[in-house]
C-alpha positions in Angstrom: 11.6 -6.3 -2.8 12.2 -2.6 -3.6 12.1 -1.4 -6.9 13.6 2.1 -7.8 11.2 4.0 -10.3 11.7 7.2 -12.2 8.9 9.6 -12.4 7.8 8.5 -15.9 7.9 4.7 -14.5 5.3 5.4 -11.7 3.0 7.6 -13.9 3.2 4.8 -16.0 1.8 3.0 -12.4 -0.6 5.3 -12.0 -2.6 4.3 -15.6 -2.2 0.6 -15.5 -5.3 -1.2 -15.3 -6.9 -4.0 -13.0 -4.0 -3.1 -10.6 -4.9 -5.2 -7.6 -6.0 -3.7 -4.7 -2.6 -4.7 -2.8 -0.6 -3.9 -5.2 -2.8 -0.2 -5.5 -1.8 0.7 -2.3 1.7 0.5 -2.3 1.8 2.0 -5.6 -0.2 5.1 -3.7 2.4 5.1 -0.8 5.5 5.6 -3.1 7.3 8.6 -1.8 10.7 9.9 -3.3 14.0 8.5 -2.1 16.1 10.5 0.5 18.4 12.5 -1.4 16.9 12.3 -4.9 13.8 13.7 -5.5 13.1 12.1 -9.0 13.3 8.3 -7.8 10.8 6.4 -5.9 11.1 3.5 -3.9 8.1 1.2 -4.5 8.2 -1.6 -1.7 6.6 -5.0 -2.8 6.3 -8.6 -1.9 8.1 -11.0 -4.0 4.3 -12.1 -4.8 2.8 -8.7 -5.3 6.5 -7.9 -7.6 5.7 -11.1 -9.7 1.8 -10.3 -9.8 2.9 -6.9 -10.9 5.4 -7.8 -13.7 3.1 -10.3 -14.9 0.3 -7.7 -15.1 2.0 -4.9 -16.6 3.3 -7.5 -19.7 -0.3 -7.2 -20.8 0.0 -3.4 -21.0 3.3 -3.6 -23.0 3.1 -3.3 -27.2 6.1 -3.3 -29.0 6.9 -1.9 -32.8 6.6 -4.4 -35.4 9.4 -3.2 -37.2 12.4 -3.0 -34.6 10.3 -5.3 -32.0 11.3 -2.8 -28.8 8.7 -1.3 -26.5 6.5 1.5 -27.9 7.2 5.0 -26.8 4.0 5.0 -25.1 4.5 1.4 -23.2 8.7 1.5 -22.7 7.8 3.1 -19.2 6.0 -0.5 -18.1 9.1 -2.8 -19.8 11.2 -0.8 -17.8 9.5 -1.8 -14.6 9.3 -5.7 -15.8 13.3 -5.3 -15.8 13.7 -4.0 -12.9 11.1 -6.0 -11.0 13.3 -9.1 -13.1 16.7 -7.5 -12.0 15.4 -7.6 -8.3 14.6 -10.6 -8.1 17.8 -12.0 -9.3 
């Protein structure tokens, strides 16, 4: 699978925690897309994309008033949806 992330999406990568080391590396080899510079292409197994997704809910707090994502955690939703959309 290959998941599209913006550059506030993979800095949001780049601090998860217990990333495993799979996972790590081809978080490290993102490069930008041909043709636009502010989208990365991260390249995953289904596996590794369902590892991921599943990780990163852990990392995810939402507001108790309007129940969306945090500020500080919408970066790792949006990842979840678009590791979900990709696999559809």
């Amino acid at each position: 699978m290959r998941i599209l992330l913006s550059q506030a999406m993979l800095d949001a990568l780049r601090t998860a925690k217990h990333i495993p080391p799979d996972v790590q590396k081809r978080i490290d080899a993102v490069k930008p897309e041909p043709g636009s510079p502010l989208t990365y292409g991260l390249q995953l197994s289904e596996d590794a994309g369902m590892e991921l997704s599943e990780l990163l809910q852990w990392h995810v707090r939402t507001d108790p008033v309007s129940h969306k994502p945090t500020a500080e955690t919408a970066a790792f939703a949006d990842i979840i949806a678009r590791i979900a959309e990709t696999q559809l």
